[in-house]
N, C-alpha and C positions, 0 to 999 in steps of 0.2 A: 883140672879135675872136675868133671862132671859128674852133679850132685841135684837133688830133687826132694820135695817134704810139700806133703798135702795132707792137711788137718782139716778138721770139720769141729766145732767146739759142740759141745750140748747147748741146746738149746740157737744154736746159729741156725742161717738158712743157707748157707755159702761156704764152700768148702777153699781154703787159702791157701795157696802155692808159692813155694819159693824156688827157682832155679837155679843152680849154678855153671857158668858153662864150661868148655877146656880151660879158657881162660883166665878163669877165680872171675869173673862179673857176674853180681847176685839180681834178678828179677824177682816178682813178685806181684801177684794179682790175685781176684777174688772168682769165683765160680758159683753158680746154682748145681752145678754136674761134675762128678767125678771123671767123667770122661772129658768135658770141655778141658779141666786140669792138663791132663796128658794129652790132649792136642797143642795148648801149651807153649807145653813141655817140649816136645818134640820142635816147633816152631821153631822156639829159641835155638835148640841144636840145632838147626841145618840153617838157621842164619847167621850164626858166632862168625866172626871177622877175627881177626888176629888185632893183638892191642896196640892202638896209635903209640905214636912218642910219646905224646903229652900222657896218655895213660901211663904208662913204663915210668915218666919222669914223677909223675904224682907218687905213683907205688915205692920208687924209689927213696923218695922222700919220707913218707909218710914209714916206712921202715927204719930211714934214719934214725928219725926222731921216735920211736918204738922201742930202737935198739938203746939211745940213748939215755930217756926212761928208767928203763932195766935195768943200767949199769948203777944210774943215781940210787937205787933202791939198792941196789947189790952192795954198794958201798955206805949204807947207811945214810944218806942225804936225800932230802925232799925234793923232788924233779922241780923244776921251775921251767918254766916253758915263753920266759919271756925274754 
């Protein structure tokens, strides 16, 4: 799901970009120009790759243990992660 957010705070001089690409992998960078932003932006989408194994095995994981979290909580017990 491709996804994008560029803020500028008060008082900054840099406007900060977050990307997201097809893939759920999140970027992030700073700018002087709104525009530099969405060049970006844009970048990143036309360079997205499809996710290695090891990414897939990391997310898999990391979901796991997410999912298992959840249930601890669901059932009234304190997650323990060790």
């Amino acid at each position: 799901m491709r996804d994008y957010s560029i803020k500028k705070y008060k008082g900054n001089t840099h406007y900060q970009v977050y990307v997201t690409d097809s893939y759920g992998r999140e970027k992030g960078n700073l700018f002087r120009t709104e525009s530099e932003c969405h060049k970006f932006i844009y970048k990143i989408w036309d360079e997205e790759q499809p996710l290695t194994k090891e990414e897939i095995k990391s997310n898999l994981l990391s979901n796991a243990i997410s999912d298992c979290i959840k249930i601890d909580i669901k059932n009234g017990k304190e997650p323990l992660l060790d």
